[in-house]
N, C-alpha and C positions, 0 to 999 in steps of 0.2 A: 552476590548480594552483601557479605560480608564485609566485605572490601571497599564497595559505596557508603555501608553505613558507616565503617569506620574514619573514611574517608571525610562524612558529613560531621563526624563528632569534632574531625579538626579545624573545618570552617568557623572563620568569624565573620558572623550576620552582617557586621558594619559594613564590607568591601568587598561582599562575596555577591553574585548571581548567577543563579544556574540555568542551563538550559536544558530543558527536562524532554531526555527522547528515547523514554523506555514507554514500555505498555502500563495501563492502570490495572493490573490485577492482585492475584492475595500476595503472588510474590514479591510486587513493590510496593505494597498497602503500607510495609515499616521504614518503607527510604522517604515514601513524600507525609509519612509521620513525620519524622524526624524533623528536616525540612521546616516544615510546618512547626514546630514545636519551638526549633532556634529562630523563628522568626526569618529563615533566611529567604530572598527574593525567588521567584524561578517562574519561568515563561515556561509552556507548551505549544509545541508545532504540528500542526493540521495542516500538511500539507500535502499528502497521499491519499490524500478522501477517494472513494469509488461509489460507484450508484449501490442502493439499497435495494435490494429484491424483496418488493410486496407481496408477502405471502397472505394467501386467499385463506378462508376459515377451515377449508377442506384440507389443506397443506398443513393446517397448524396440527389440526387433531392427525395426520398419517405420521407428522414428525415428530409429535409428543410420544405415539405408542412406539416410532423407532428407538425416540432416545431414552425410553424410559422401562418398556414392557421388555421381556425375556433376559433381566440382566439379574445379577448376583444382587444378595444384600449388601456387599458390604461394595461395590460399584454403584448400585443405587444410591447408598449412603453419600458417597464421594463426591457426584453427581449435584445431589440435592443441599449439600454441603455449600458446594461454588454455585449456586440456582440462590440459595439465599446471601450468601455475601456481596454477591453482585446485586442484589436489589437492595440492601439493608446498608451497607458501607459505605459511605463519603468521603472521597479525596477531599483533602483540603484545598483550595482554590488557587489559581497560579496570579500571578500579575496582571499577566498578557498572556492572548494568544494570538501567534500567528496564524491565519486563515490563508489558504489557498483557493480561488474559486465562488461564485457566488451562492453556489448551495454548500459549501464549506463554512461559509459566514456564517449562512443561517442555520447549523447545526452548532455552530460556535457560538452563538447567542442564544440559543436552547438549553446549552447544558451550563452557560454560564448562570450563575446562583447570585454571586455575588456584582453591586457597582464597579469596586477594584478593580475589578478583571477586564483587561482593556481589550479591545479587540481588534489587533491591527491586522489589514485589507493587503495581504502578499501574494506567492504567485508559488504553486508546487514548486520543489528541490528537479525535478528534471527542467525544468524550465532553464534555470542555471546551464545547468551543463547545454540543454541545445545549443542557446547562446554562444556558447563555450568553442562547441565543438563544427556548427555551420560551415566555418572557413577551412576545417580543417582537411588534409589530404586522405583519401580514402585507403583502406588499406591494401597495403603492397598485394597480401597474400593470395587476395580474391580477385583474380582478373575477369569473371567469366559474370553476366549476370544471374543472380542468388534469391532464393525465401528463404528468411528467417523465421525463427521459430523461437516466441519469446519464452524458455524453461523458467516453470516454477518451482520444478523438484517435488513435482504432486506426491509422490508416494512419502516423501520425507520431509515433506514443507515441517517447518519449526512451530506454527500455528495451531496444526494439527496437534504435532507431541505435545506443547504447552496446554491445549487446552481440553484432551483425550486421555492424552499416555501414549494415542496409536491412532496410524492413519487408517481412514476406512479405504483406501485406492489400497489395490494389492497388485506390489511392485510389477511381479515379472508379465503379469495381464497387460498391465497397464502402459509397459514401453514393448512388449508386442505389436498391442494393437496398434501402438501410435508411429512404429516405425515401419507395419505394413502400408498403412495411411502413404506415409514417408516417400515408398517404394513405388506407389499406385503414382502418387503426383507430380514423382520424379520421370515417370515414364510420360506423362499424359503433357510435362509443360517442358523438360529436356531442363530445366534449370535444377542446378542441385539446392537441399534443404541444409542452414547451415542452423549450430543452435548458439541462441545467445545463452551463456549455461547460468543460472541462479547460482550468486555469491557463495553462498552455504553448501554447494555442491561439491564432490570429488571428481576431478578434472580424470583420472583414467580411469575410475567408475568406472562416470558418466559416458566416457568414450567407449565402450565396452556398450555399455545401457542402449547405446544411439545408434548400432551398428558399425564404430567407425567414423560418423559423419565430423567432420570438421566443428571442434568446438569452440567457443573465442569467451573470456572473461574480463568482464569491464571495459566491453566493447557495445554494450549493447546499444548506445544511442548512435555510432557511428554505422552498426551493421543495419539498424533501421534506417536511415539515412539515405543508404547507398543502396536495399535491396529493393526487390520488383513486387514482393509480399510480405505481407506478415500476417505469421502464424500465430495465436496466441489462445487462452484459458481467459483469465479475468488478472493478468498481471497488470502493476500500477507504472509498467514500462507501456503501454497502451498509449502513455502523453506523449513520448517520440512519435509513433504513430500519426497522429491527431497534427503535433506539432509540423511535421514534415508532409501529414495530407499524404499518406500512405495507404494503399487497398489492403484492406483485414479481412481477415476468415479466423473467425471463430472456430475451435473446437471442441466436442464434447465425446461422453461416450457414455451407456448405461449404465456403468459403475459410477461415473462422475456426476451421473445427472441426478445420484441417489443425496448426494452429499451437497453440504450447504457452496461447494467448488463451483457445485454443477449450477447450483440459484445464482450464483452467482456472475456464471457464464452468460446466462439467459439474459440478468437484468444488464450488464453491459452489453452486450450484441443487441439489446430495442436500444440501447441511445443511440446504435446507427440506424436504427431501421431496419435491421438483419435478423437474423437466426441463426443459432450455432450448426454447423456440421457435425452431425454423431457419426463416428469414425466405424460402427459396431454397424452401421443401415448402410446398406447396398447402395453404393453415390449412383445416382442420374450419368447415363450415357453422354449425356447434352449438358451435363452439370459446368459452367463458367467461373474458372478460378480465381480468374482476376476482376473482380466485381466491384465497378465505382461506385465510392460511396459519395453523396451530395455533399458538396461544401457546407452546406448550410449545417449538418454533422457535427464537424467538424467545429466551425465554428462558435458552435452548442455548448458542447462537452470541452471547449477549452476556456470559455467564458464561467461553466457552472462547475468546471473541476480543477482546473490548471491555474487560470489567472483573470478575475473579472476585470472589466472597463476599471480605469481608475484606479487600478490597485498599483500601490509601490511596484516598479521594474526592474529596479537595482537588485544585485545580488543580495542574497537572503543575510553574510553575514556583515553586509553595511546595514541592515534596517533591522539587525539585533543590536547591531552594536548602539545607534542612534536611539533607539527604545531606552536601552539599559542606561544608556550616559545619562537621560532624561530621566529614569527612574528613579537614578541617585541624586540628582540635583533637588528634586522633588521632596527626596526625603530629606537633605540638607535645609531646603527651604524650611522644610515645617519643623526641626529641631530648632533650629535659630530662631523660629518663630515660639517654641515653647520654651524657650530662655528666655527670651526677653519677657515674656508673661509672667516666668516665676518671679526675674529678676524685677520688676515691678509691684509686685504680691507683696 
């Protein structure tokens, strides 16, 4: 954070714009001050939007006594501390925002406050790379047909720490049960489970964590591409998926189903139509792995998440760049235009 803000005190406003793609919380509540204070331009990207899980009245009151009842004072404090900042504190307003999706607009028009804040109609960051990657040859290493398994790095996801201290998924439960899971479907379909591993992750951990199984990094929209499944939680790797018209299986498990992971599994598996598998209940003898999901799905969820009708198709950094040229022209305009007014005064 040091290093940004420092960074912004050397910016000049006149020829400077930023593209803002950190989180909005207390920890950069001082960077998009600043920002804000110099006057300098800066756009935000919505482009990872995921469905929202409607919690019932009964959920609110069971989740308020989880996250509130049998904790320390001075946890409670800390707690209720980020519970009012997050309600009471106001980023200052970007330019622009980029939108991915049609219910990404309209959460982008929700939170916009201000006129300013323009609101251009784009298309998620995996989108890009599909495009990207379509033509390209598969890899060498896998010759045999594969499930993937998109890793979020549940016990250690960054979301968790940032907005906890600590994950509620406890580690060695958690890649037990998911690698018995693993064992059971390697038997039942003869295909082996390979994992796409989360950026943040530790590649011999993680090999360690998985049994062994074949890890691959920065691979993951070609390993969607190429495989017969996908395995996944509520990753925002789900638009390979979608994009490629891939059969999904959800999974949960009763640790995860306790945690807002788990709400979150459930509300992405109804945009198919589905229900997650809890890896912890006895699967159906008869249980079908490969389960078609309707086009129509598909269809859905890349219109309301990925990239609606009519939105720019171009890659994401020609339709920053094209925004921003326009931005400064805009302000060129109206300087010349308050010259000439003084200059006539």
């Amino acid at each position: 954070r040091k290093q940004a803000l420092d960074r912004v005190n050397e910016i000049n406003h006149y020829d400077t714009f930023i593209v803002m793609m950190i989180p909005k919380d207390i920890s950069t509540y001082r960077i998009f001050r600043l920002v804000s204070e110099k006057k300098i331009g800066f756009c935000e990207l919505m482009l990872g939007s995921l469905p929202i899980y409607k919690i019932s009245a009964k959920e609110k009151r069971i989740g308020f006594f989880r996250r509130w009842m049998w904790k320390s004072p001075i946890i409670l404090s800390v707690k209720l501390f980020f519970f009012l900042f997050q309600k009471v504190v106001h980023f200052p307003e970007p330019r622009m925002i980029f939108a991915g999706g049609k219910i990404t607009e309209g959460r982008a028009h929700k939170n916009r406050m201000l006129e300013l804040c323009k609101i251009v109609r784009s298309h998620a960051l995996d989108f890009d790379i599909f495009r990207e990657i379509s033509s390209k040859p598969t890899l060498c290493s896998i010759e045999k047909p594969y499930i993937v398994f998109l890793d979020e790095y549940a016990p250690f996801h960054p979301d968790f720490i940032r907005t906890t201290g600590k994950s509620p998924i406890e580690p060695d439960n958690y890649y037990f049960k998911l690698n018995n899971f693993f064992d059971w479907l390697e038997k039942q379909t003869s295909y082996e489970v390979m994992i796409a591993a989360h950026p943040r992750s530790i590649k011999e951990t993680q090999k360690k964590r998985f049994r062994g199984r074949a890890i691959f990094y920065g691979n993951t929209a070609e390993l969607v591409r190429d495989c017969s499944l996908v395995l996944l939680h509520a990753s925002t790797s789900v638009n390979f998926a979608v994009l490629f018209e891939k059969p999904m299986l959800f999974i949960t498990s009763n640790e995860i189903d306790k945690t807002d992971l788990g709400r979150g599994i459930k509300s992405m598996a109804s945009e198919f139509g589905t229900t997650p598998l809890n890896v912890d209940k006895k699967i159906d003898p008869g249980f079908f792995v490969f389960q078609e999901i309707e086009k129509a799905y598909y269809e859905y969820y890349k219109e309301n998440y990925i990239i609606s009708k009519d939105a720019d198709e171009r890659h994401i950094g020609y339709q920053i760049a094209d925004q921003v040229r326009a931005f400064f022209q805009e302000k060129l305009r109206k300087e010349q235009k308050n010259e000439l007014e003084v200059r006539s005064v």
